[in-house]
Phi, psi and omega in degrees: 000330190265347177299281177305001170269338175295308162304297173322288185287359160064049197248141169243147153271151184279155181269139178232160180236126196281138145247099187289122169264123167243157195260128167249350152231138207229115194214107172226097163219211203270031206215323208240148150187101163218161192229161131255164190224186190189134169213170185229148182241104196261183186231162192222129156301113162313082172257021175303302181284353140292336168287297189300324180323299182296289197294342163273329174268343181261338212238289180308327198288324181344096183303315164316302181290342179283317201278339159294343133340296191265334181279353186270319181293320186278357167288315169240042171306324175287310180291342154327299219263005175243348171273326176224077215271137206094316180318169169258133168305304192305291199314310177298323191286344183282343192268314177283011167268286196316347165280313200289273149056278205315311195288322210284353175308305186297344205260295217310296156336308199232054133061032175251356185301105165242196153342283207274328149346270172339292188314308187281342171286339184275322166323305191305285154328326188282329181321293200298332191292339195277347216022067164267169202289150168261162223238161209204144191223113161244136173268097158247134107339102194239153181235160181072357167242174185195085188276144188290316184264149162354296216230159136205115209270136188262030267039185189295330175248007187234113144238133162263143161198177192282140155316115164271173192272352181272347181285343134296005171265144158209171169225145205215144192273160190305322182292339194256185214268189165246159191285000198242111184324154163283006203252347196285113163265151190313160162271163180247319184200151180251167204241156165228146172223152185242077167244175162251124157182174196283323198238094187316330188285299176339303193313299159338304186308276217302324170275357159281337185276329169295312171321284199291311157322313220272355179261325173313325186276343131241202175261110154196155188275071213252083176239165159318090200258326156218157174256127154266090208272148148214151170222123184308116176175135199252315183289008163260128183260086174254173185224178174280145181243145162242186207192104198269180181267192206264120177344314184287354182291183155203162167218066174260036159222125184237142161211186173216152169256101178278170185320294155007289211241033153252018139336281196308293197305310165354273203310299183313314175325282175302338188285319178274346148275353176290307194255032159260349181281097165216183187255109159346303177327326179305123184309326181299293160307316200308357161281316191326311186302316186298313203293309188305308180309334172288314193287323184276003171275333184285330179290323189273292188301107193303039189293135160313179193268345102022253191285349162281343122300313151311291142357300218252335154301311195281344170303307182308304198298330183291338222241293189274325184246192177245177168281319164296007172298330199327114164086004152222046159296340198269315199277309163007283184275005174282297203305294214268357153294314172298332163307268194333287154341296207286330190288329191240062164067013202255140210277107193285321166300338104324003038038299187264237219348288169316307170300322168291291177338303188263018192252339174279326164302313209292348187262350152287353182249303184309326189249357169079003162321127187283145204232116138009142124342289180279340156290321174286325179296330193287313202310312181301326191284317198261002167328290188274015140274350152298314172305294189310339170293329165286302212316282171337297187309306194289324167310294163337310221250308186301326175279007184234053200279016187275345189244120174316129181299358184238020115304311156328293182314260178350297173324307177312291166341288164345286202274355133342310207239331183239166175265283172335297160345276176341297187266358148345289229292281220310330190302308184325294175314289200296324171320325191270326195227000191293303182321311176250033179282355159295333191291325233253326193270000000 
């Protein structure tokens, strides 16, 4: 039908014109992530207002299309009014046949419509009316991670891998701004995630929580600089969106994943995302959240090393103390970040000097006390190793999360004071953490 309408009506589409960026030089390792581009201005043939034309003079008038219509709204009028709440069923199911139409015209244009197509688009459409789960494509752009191999599938919905040079290609119509930030930096590496499901905020969850694994497992600033969104779907008429990240981040703690350790990382990735799927509510857990959101503004955020310490003290003190602690946090969380720490190879008498150390910069900085020279020069210095101390702890504490922070604690306390205790603890820790204590240590 659009072949003879087009011949009949003798429509040549009009050219419309792109400026396509292709990348011509691509340099990604563990040290560099940088690119050059080019671009060109290319033509493309405008069949929009011949697509709409035909489905309106042609298609809607159709006694097929009116009674597959009217046969659609009363089949799924309940499931309508939860896909569009509100809606009139014939007008909504009219608009999402005339989409579905469109898209299969356009497929059609550019030679991809076969058989087995078809078959799967009307499959799709029957799906979404039933309201089954919908299959969701995220694309990040990462910045603070660097993998040796090609590839790496992190689960079944999960891969990173390296930046390509098509990952930094686009085409765009000449008239609209471009899609790509001006601020846009090479990626070191990209991350996809694959899910299904009724509800998109899941998805969310779940890649803040990758986010978050992916920080744990070493000390690195590993966020997003753009995202790419898709969502499988015939009866909306979306396209993929992109959506960049937050201007303020950095990423000047980098780590790479060699051939070596990808076992490990694997495991460690899912495992601690896995024991990050909880409800904040929980009376138990409710630090856990306060000590990350710290650890990832000090890990992230481009702050001076002043509040990026402060952070990272206050991660601790959220982890290590109580509330009856009040007027002995510094030697507290000195004892007992060091306690915890020694159990997993960390030189504990170093440990606790450095943490009472930085808990006094950090009460100079909280109270406006003038901070030295040479106190700022320690503070640069003793920064990542404290940090690295949240990290471990906060790690620490998710893998043994069957046990409530103020049972650790008592556990910490203890094992202070007893030799029996100690090795409670330590037996306690390793049970927990024996898998990844190359990661830990």
């Amino acid at each position: 039908m659009f072949d003879k309408y087009v011949a009949d009506m003798r429509i040549k589409p009009p050219m419309r014109a792109y400026v396509r960026w292709f990348t011509t030089k691509l340099e990604v390792s563990e040290t560099t992530s940088r690119s050059e581009a080019s671009s060109e201005v290319i033509e493309k043939p405008d069949w929009s207002k011949t697509v709409y034309d035909f489905v309106e003079q042609k298609v809607k008038p159709l006694t097929e299309f009116q009674k597959l219509n009217q046969a659609i709204a009363k089949k799924y009028k309940k499931n309508i009014n939860k896909l569009a709440k509100g809606s009139d069923e014939l007008r909504q199911v009219a608009l999402w046949l005339r989409t579905f139409i469109v898209r299969l015209i356009y497929e059609k244009l550019e030679g991809k419509v076969t058989k087995d197509s078809l078959i799967e688009y009307a499959s799709l459409f029957k799906s979404e009316l039933e309201l089954s789960p919908s299959e969701f494509k995220y694309v990040y752009y990462l910045d603070g991670i660097f993998t040796k191999d090609k590839s790496i599938q992190i689960n079944d919905n999960v891969l990173i891998r390296k930046t390509q040079a098509t990952d930094l290609e686009y085409t765009r119509d000449i008239f609209l701004d471009s899609p790509m930030p001006p601020y846009m930096c090479t990626p070191s590496s990209i991350l996809e995630i694959e899910m299904s499901t009724r509800d998109e905020t899941e998805c969310c969850k779940y890649a803040g929580r990758l986010f978050n694994a992916l920080r744990m497992y070493k000390l690195g600033s590993v966020h997003s600089i753009m995202q790419v969104s898709n969502k499988n779907t015939i009866i909306w008429p979306l396209g993929a969106s992109r959506s960049w990240g937050n201007t303020q981040y950095t990423a000047d703690r980098k780590y790479t994943v060699t051939r070596n350790e990808t076992d490990i990382f694997i495991r460690c990735v899912n495992t601690i995302e896995k024991r990050l799927d909880f409800s904040k509510d929980e009376k138990e857990h409710r630090s856990l959240p306060v000590s990350l959101d710290r650890y990832n503004s000090a890990l992230l955020e481009s702050a001076n090393t002043d509040k990026r310490l402060m952070n990272t003290v206050m991660g601790l003190e959220s982890l290590f103390t109580l509330e009856k602690d009040r007027g002995e946090n510094a030697f507290k969380l000195g004892i007992r970040t060091a306690k915890l720490l020694s159990t997993l190879g960390f030189d504990a008498l170093k440990v606790r000097e450095s943490t009472e150390q930085s808990y006094a910069f950090r009460n100079k900085v909280v109270h406006g006390s003038h901070v030295s020279e040479a106190d700022r020069k320690r503070m640069n210095e003793i920064f990542p190793e404290i940090l690295n101390y949240l990290r471990v702890s906060l790690t620490a504490f998710l893998l043994s999360k069957n046990m409530a922070k103020d049972k650790i604690i008592d556990m910490i306390d203890r094992a202070t004071v007893s030799d029996a205790h100690n090795a409670k603890l330590k037996k306690t820790i390793e049970s927990n953490t024996g898998e990844f204590t190359k990661v830990l240590s």
